[in-house]
mmCIF file as Biopython writes it, N, C-alpha, C and O atoms, coordinates in Angstrom:
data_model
#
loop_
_atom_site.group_PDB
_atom_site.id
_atom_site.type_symbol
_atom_site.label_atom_id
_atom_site.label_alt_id
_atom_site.label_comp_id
_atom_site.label_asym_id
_atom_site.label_entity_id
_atom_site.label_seq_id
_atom_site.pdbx_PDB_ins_code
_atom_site.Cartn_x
_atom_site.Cartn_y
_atom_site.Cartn_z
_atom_site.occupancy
_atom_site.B_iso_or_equiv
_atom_site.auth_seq_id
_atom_site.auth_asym_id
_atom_site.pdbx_PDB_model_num
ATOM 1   N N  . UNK A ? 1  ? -16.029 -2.109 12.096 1.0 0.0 1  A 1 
ATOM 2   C CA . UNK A ? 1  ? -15.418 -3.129 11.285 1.0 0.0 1  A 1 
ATOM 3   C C  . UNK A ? 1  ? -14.145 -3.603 11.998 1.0 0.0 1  A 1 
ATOM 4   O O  . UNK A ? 1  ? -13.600 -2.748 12.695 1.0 0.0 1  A 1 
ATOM 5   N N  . UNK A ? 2  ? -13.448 -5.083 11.935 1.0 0.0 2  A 1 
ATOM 6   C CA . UNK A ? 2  ? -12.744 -5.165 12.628 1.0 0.0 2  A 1 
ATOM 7   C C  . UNK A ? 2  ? -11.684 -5.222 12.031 1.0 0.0 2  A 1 
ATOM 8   O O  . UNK A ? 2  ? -11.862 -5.560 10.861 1.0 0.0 2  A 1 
ATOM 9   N N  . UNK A ? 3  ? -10.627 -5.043 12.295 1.0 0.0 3  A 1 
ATOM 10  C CA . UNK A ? 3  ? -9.343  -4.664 11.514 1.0 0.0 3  A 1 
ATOM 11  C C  . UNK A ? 3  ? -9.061  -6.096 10.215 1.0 0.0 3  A 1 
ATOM 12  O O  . UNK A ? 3  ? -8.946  -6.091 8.989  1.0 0.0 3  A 1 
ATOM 13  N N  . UNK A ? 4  ? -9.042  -7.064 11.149 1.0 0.0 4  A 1 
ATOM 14  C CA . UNK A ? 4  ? -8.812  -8.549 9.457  1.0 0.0 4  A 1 
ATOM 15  C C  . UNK A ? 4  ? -10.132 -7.810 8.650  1.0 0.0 4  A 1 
ATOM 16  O O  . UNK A ? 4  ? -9.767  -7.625 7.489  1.0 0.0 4  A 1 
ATOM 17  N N  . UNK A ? 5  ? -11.270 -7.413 8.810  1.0 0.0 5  A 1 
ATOM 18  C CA . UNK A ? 5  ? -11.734 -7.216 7.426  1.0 0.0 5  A 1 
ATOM 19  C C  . UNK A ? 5  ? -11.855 -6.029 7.130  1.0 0.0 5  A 1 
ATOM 20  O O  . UNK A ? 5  ? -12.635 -5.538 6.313  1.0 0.0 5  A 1 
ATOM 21  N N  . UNK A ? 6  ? -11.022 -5.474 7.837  1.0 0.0 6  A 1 
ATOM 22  C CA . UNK A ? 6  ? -10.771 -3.444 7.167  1.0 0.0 6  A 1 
ATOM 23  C C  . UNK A ? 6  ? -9.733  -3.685 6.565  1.0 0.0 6  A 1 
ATOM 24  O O  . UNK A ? 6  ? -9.762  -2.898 5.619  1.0 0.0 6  A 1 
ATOM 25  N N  . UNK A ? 7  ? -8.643  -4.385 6.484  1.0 0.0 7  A 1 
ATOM 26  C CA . UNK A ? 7  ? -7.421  -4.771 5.973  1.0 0.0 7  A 1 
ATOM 27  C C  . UNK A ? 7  ? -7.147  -5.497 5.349  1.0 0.0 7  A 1 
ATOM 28  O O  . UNK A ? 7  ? -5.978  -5.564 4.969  1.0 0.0 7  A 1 
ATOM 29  N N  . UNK A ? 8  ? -8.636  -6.903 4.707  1.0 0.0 8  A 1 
ATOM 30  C CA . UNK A ? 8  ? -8.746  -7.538 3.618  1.0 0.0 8  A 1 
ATOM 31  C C  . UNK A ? 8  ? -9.686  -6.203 2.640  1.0 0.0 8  A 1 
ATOM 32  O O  . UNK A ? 8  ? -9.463  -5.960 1.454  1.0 0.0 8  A 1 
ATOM 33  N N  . UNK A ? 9  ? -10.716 -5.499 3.494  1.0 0.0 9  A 1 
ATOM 34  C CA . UNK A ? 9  ? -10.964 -4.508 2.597  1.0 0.0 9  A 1 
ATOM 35  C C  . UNK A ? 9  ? -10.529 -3.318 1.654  1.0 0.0 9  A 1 
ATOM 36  O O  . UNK A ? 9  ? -11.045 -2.813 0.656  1.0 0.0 9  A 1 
ATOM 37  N N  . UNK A ? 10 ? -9.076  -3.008 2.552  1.0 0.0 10 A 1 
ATOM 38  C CA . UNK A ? 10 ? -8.183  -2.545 1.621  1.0 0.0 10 A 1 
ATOM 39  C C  . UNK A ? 10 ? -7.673  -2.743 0.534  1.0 0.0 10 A 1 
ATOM 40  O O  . UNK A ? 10 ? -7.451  -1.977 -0.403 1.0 0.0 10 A 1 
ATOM 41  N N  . UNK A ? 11 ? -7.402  -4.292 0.740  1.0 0.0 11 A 1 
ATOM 42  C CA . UNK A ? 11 ? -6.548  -4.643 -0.426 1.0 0.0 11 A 1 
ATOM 43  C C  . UNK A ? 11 ? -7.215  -4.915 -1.443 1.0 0.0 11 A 1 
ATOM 44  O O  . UNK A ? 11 ? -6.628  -5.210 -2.483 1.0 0.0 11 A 1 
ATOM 45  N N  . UNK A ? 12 ? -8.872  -4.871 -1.362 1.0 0.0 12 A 1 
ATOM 46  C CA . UNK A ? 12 ? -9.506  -5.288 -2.568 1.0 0.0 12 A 1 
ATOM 47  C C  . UNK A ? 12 ? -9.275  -3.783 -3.117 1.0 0.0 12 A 1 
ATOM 48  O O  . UNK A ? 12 ? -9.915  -3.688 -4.164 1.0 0.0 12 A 1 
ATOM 49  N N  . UNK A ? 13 ? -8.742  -2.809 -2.880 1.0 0.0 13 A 1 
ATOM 50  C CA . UNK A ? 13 ? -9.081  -1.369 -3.591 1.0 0.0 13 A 1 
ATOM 51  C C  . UNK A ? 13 ? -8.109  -0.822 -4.174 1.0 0.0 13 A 1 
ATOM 52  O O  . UNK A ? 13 ? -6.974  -0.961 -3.719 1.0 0.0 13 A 1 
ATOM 53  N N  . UNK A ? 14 ? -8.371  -0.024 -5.394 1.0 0.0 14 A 1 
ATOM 54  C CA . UNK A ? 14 ? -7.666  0.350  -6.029 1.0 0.0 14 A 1 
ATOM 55  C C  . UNK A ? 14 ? -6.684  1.419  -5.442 1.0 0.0 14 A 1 
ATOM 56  O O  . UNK A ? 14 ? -7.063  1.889  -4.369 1.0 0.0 14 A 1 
ATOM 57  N N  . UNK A ? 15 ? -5.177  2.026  -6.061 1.0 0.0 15 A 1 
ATOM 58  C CA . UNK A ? 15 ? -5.075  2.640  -5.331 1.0 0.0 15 A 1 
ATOM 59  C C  . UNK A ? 15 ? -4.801  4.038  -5.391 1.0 0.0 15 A 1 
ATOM 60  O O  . UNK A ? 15 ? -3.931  4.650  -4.771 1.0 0.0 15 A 1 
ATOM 61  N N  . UNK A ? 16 ? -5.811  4.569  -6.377 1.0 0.0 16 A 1 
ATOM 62  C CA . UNK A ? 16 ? -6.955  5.940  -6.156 1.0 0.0 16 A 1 
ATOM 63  C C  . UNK A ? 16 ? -7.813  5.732  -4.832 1.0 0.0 16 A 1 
ATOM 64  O O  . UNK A ? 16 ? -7.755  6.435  -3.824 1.0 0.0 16 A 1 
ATOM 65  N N  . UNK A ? 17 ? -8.612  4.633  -5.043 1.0 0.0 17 A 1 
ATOM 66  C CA . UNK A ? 17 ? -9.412  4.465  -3.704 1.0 0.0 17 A 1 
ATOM 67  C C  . UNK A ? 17 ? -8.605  4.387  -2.669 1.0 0.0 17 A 1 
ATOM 68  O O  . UNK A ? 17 ? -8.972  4.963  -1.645 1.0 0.0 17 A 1 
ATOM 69  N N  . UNK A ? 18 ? -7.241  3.622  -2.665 1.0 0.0 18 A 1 
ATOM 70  C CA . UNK A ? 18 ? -6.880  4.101  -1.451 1.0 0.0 18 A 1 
ATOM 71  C C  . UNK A ? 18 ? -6.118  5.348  -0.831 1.0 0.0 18 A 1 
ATOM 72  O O  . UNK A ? 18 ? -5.741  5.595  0.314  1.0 0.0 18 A 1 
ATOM 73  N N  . UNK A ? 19 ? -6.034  6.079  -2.102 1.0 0.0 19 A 1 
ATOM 74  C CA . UNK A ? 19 ? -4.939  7.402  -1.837 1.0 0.0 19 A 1 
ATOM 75  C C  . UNK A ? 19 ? -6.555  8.418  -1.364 1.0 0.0 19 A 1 
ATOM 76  O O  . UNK A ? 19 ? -6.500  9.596  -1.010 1.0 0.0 19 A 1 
ATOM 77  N N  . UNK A ? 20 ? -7.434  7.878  -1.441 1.0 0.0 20 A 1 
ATOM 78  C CA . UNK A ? 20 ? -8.594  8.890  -1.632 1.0 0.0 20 A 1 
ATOM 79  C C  . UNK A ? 20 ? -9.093  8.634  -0.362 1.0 0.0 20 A 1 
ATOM 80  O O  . UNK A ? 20 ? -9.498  9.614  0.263  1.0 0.0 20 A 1 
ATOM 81  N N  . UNK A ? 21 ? -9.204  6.708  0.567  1.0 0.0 21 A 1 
ATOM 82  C CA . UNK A ? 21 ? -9.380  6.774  1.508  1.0 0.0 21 A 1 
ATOM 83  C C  . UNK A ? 21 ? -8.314  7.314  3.202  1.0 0.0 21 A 1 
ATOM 84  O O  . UNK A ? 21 ? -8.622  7.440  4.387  1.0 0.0 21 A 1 
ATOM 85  N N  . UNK A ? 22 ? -6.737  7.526  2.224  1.0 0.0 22 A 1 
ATOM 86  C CA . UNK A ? 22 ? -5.685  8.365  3.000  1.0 0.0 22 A 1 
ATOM 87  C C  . UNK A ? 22 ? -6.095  9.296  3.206  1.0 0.0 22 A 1 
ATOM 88  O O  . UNK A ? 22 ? -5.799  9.639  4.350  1.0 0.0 22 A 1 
ATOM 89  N N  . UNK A ? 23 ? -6.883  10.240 2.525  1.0 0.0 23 A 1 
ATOM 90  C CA . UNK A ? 23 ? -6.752  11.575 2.677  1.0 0.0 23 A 1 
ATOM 91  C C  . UNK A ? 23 ? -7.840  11.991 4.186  1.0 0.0 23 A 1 
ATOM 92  O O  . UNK A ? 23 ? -7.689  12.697 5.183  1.0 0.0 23 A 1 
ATOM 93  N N  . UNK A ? 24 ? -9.145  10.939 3.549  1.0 0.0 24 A 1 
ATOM 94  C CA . UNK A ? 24 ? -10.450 11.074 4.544  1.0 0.0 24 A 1 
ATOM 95  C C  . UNK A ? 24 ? -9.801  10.730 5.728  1.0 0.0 24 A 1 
ATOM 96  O O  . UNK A ? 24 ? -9.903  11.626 6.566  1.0 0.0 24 A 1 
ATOM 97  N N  . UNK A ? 25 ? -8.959  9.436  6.225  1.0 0.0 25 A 1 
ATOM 98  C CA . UNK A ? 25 ? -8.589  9.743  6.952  1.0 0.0 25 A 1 
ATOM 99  C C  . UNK A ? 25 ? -8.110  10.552 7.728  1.0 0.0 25 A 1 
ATOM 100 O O  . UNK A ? 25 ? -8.672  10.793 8.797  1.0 0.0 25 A 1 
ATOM 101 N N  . UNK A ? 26 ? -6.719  11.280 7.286  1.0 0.0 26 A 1 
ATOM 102 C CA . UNK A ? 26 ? -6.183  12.261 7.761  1.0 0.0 26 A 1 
ATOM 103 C C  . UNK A ? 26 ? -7.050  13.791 7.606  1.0 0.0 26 A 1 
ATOM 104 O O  . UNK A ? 26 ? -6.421  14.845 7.708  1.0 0.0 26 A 1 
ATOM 105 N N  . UNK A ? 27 ? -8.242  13.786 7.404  1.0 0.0 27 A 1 
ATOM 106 C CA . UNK A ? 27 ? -9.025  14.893 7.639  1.0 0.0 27 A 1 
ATOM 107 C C  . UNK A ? 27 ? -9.486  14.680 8.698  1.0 0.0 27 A 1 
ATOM 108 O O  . UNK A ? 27 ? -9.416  15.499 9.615  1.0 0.0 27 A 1 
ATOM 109 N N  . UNK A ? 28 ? -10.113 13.421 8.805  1.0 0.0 28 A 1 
ATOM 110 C CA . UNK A ? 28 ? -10.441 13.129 10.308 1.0 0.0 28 A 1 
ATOM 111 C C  . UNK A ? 28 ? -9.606  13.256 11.270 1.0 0.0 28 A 1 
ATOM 112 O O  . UNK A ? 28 ? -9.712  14.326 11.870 1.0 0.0 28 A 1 
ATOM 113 N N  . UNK A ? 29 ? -8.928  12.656 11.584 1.0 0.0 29 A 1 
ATOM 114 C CA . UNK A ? 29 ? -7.196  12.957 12.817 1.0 0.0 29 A 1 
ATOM 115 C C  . UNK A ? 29 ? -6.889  14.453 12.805 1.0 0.0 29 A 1 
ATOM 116 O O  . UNK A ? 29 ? -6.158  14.977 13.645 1.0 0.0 29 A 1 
ATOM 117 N N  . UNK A ? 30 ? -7.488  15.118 11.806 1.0 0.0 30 A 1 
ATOM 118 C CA . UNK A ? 30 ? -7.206  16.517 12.202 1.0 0.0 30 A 1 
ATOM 119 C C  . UNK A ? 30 ? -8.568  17.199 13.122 1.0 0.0 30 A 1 
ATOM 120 O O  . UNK A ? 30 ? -8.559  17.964 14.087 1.0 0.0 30 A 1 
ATOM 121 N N  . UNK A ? 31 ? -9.585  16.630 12.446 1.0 0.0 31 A 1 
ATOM 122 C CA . UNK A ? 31 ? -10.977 17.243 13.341 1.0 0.0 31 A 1 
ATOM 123 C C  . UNK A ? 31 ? -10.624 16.752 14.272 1.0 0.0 31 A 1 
ATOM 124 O O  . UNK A ? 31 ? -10.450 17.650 15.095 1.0 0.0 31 A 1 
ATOM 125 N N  . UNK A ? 32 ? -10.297 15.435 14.860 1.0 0.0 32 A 1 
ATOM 126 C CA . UNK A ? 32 ? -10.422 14.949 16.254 1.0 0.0 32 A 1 
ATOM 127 C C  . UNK A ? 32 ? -9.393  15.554 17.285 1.0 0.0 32 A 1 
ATOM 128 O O  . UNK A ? 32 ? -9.543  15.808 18.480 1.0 0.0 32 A 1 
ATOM 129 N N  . UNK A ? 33 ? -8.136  15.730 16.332 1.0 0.0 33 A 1 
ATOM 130 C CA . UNK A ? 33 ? -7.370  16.358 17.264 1.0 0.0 33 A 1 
ATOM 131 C C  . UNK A ? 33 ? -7.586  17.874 17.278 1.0 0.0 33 A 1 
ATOM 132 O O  . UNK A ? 33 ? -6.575  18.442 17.690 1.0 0.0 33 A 1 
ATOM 133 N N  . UNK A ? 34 ? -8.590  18.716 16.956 1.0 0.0 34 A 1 
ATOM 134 C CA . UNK A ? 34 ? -8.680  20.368 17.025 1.0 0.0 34 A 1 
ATOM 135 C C  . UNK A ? 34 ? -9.891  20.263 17.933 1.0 0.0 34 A 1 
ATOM 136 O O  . UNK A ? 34 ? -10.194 21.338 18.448 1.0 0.0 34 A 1 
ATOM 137 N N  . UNK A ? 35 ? -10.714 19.149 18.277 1.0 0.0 35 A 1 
ATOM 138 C CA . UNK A ? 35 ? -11.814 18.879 18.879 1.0 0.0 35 A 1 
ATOM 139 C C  . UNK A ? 35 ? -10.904 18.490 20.253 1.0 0.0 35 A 1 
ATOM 140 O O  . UNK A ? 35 ? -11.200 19.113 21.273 1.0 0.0 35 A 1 
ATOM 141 N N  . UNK A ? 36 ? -10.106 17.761 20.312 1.0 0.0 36 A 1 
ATOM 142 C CA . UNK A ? 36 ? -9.278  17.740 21.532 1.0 0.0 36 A 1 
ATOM 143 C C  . UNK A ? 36 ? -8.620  18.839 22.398 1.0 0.0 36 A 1 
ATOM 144 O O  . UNK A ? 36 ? -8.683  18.936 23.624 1.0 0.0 36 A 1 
ATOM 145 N N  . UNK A ? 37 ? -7.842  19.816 21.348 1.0 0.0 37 A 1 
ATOM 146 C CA . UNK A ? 37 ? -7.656  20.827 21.887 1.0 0.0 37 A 1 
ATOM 147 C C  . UNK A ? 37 ? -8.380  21.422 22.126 1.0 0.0 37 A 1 
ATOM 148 O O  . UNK A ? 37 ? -8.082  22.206 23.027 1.0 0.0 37 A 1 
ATOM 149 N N  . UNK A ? 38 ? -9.832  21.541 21.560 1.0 0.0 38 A 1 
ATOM 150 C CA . UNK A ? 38 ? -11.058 22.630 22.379 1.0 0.0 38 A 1 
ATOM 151 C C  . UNK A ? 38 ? -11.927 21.921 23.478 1.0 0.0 38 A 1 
ATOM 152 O O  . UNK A ? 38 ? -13.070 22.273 23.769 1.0 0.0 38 A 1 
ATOM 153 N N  . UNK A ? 39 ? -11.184 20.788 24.101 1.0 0.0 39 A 1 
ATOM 154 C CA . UNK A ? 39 ? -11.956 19.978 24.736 1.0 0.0 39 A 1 
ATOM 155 C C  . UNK A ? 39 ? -13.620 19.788 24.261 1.0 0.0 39 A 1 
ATOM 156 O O  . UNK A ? 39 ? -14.610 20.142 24.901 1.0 0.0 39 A 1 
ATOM 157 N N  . UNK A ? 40 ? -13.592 19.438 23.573 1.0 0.0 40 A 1 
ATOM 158 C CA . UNK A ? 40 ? -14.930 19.019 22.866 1.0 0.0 40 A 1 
ATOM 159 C C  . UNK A ? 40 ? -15.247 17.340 22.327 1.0 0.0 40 A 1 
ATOM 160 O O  . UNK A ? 40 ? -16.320 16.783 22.097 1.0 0.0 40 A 1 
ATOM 161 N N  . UNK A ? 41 ? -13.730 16.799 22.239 1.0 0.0 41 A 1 
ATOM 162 C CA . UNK A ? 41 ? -13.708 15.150 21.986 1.0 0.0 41 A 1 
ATOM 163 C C  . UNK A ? 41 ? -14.004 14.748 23.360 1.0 0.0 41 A 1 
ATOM 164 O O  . UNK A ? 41 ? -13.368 15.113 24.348 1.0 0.0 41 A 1 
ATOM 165 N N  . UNK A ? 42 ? -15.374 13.696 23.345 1.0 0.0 42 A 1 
ATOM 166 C CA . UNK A ? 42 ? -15.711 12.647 24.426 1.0 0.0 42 A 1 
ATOM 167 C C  . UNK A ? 42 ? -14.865 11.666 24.195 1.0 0.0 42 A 1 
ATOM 168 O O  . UNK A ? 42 ? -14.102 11.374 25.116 1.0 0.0 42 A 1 
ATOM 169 N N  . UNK A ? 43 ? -14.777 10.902 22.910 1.0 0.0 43 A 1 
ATOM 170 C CA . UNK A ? 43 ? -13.736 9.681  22.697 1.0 0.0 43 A 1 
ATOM 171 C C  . UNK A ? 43 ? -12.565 9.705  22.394 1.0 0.0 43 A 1 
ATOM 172 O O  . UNK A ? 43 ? -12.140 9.809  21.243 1.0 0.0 43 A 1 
ATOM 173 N N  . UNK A ? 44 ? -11.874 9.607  23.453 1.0 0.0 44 A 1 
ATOM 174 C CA . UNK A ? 44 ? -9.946  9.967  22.925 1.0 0.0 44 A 1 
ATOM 175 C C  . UNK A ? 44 ? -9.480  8.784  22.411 1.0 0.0 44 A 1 
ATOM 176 O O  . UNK A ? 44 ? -8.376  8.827  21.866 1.0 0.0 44 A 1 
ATOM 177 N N  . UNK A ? 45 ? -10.027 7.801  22.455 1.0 0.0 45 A 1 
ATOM 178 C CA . UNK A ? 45 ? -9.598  6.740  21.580 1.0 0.0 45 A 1 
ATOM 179 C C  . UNK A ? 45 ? -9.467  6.564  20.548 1.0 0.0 45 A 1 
ATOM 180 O O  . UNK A ? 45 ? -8.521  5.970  20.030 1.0 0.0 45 A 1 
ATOM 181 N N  . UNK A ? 46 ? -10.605 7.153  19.895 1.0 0.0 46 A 1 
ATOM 182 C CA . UNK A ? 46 ? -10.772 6.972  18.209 1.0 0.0 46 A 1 
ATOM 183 C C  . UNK A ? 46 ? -9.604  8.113  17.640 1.0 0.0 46 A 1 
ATOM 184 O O  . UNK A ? 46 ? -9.428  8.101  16.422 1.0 0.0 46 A 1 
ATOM 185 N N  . UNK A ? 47 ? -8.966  8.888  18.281 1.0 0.0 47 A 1 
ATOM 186 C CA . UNK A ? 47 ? -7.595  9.422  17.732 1.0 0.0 47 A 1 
ATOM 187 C C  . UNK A ? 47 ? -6.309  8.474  17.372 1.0 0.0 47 A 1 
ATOM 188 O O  . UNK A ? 47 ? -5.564  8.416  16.394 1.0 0.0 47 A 1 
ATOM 189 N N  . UNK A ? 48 ? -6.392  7.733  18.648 1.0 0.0 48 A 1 
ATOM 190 C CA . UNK A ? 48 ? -5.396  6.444  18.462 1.0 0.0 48 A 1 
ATOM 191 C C  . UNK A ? 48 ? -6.188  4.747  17.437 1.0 0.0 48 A 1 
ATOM 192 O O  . UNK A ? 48 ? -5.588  3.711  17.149 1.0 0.0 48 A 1 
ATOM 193 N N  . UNK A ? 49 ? -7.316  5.035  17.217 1.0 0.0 49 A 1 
ATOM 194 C CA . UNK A ? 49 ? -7.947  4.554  16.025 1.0 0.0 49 A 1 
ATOM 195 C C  . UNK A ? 49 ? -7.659  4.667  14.574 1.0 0.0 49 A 1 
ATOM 196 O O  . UNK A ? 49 ? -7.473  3.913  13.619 1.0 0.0 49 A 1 
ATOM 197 N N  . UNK A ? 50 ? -7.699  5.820  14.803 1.0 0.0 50 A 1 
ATOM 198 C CA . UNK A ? 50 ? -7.572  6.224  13.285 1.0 0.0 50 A 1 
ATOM 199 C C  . UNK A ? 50 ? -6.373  6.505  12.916 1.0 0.0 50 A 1 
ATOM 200 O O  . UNK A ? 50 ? -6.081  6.389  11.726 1.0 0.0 50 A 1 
ATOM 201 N N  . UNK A ? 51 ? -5.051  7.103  14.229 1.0 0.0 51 A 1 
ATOM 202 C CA . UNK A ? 51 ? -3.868  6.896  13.414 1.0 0.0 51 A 1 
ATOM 203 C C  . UNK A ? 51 ? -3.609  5.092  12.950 1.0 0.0 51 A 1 
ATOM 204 O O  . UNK A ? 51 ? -2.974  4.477  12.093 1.0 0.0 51 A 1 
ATOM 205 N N  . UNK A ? 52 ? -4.065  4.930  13.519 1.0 0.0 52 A 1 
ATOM 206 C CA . UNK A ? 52 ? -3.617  2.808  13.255 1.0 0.0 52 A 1 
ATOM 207 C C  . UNK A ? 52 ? -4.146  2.706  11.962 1.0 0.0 52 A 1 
ATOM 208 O O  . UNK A ? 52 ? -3.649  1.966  11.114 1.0 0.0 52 A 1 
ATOM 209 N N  . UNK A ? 53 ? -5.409  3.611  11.712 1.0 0.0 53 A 1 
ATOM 210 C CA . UNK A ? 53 ? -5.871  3.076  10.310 1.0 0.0 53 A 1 
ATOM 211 C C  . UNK A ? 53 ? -5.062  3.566  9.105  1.0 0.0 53 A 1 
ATOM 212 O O  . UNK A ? 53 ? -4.529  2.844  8.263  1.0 0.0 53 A 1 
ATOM 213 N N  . UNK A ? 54 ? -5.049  5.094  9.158  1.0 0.0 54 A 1 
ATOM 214 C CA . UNK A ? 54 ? -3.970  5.794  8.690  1.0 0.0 54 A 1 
ATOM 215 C C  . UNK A ? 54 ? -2.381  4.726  7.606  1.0 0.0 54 A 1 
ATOM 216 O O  . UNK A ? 54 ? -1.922  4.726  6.464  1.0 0.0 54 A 1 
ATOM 217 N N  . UNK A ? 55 ? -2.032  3.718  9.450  1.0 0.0 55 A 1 
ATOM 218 C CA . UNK A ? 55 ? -0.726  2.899  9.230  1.0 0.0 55 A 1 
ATOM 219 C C  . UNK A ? 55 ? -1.193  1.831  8.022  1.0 0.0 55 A 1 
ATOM 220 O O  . UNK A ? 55 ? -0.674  1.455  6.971  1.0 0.0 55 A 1 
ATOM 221 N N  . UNK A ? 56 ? -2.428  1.546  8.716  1.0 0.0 56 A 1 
ATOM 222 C CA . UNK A ? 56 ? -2.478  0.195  7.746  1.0 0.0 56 A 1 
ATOM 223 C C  . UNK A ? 56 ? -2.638  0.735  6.478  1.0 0.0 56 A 1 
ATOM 224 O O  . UNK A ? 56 ? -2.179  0.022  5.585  1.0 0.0 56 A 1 
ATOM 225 N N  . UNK A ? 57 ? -3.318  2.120  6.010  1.0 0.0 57 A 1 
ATOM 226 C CA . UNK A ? 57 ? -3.465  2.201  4.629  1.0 0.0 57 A 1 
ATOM 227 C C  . UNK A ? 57 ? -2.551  2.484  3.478  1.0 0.0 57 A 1 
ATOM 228 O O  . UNK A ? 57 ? -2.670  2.316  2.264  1.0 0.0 57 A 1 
ATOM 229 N N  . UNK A ? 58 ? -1.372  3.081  4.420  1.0 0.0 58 A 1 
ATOM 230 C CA . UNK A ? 58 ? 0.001   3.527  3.963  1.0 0.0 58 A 1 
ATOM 231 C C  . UNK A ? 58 ? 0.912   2.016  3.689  1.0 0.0 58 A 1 
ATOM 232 O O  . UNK A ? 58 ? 1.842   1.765  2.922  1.0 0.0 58 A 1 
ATOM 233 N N  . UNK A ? 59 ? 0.290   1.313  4.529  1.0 0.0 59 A 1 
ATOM 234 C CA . UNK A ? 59 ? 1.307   -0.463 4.667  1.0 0.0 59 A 1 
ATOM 235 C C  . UNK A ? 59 ? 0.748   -0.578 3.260  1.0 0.0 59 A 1 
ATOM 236 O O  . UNK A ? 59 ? 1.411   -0.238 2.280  1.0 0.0 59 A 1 
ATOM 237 N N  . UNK A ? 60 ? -0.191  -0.947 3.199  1.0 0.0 60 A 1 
ATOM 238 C CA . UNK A ? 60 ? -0.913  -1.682 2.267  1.0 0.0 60 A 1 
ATOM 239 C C  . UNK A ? 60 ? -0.641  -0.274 0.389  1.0 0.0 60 A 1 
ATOM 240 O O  . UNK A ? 60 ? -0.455  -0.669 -0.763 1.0 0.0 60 A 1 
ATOM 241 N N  . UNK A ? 61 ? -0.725  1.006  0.799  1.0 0.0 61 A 1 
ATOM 242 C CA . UNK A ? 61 ? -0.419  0.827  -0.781 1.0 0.0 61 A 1 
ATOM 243 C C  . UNK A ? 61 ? 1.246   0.567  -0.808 1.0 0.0 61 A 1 
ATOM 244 O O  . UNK A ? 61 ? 1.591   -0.052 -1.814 1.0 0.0 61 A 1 
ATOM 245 N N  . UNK A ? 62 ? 2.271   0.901  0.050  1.0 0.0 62 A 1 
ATOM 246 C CA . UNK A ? 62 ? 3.793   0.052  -0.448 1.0 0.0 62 A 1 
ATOM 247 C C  . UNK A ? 62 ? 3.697   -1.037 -0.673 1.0 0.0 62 A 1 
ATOM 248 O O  . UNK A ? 62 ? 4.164   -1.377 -1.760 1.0 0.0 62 A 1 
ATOM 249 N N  . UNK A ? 63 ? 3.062   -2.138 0.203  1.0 0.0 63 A 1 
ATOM 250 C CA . UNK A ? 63 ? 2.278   -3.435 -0.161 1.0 0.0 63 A 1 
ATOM 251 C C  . UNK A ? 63 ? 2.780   -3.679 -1.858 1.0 0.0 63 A 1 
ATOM 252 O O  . UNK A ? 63 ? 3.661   -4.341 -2.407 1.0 0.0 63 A 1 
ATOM 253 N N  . UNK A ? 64 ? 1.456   -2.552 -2.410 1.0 0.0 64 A 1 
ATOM 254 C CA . UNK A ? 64 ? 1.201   -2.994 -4.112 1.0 0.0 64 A 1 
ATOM 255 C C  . UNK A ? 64 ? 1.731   -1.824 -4.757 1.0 0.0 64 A 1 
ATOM 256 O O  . UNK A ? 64 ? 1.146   -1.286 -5.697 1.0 0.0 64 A 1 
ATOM 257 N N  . UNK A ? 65 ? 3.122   -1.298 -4.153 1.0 0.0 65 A 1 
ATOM 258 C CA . UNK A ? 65 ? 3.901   -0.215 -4.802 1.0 0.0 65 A 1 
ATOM 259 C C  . UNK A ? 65 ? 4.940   -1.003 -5.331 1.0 0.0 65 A 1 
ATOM 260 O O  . UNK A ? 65 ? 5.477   -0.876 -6.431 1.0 0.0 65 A 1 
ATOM 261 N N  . UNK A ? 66 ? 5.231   -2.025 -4.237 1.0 0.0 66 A 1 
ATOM 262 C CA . UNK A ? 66 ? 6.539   -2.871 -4.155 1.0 0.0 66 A 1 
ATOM 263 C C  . UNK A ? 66 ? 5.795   -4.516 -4.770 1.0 0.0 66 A 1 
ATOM 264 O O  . UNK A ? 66 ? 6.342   -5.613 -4.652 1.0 0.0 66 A 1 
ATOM 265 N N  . UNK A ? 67 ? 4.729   -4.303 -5.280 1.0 0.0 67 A 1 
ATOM 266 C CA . UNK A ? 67 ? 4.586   -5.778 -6.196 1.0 0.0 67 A 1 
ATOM 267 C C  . UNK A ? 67 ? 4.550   -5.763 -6.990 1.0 0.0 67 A 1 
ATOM 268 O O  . UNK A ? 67 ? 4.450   -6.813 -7.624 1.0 0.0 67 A 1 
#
């Protein structure tokens, strides 16, 4: 998905859904980075992926904390 519609997709969501899609995130960034340290990650990118997604989901609920 490309970020304009992962980031219009956010904002359509509530924000349970998005405190719920924070968390999945940051479960992931933890597998990828314990998969890094056991040299077992092929894609080191999607670490620096998913912290970006991480940012945007945190932007977006102050977004509608602060509206």
């Amino acid at each position: 998905m490309k970020t304009k519609e992962y980031r219009e997709d956010l904002r359509t969501k509530s924000a349970e859904e998005l405190n719920a899609e924070l968390v999945a995130a940051k479960k992931e960034l933890f597998n990828l980075r314990f998969q890094n340290a056991t040299n077992q990650l092929e894609n080191t990118s999607r670490i620096k992926e998913v912290r970006r997604n991480i940012a945007r989901i945190q932007s977006i609920m102050t977004e509608k904390a602060n509206a």
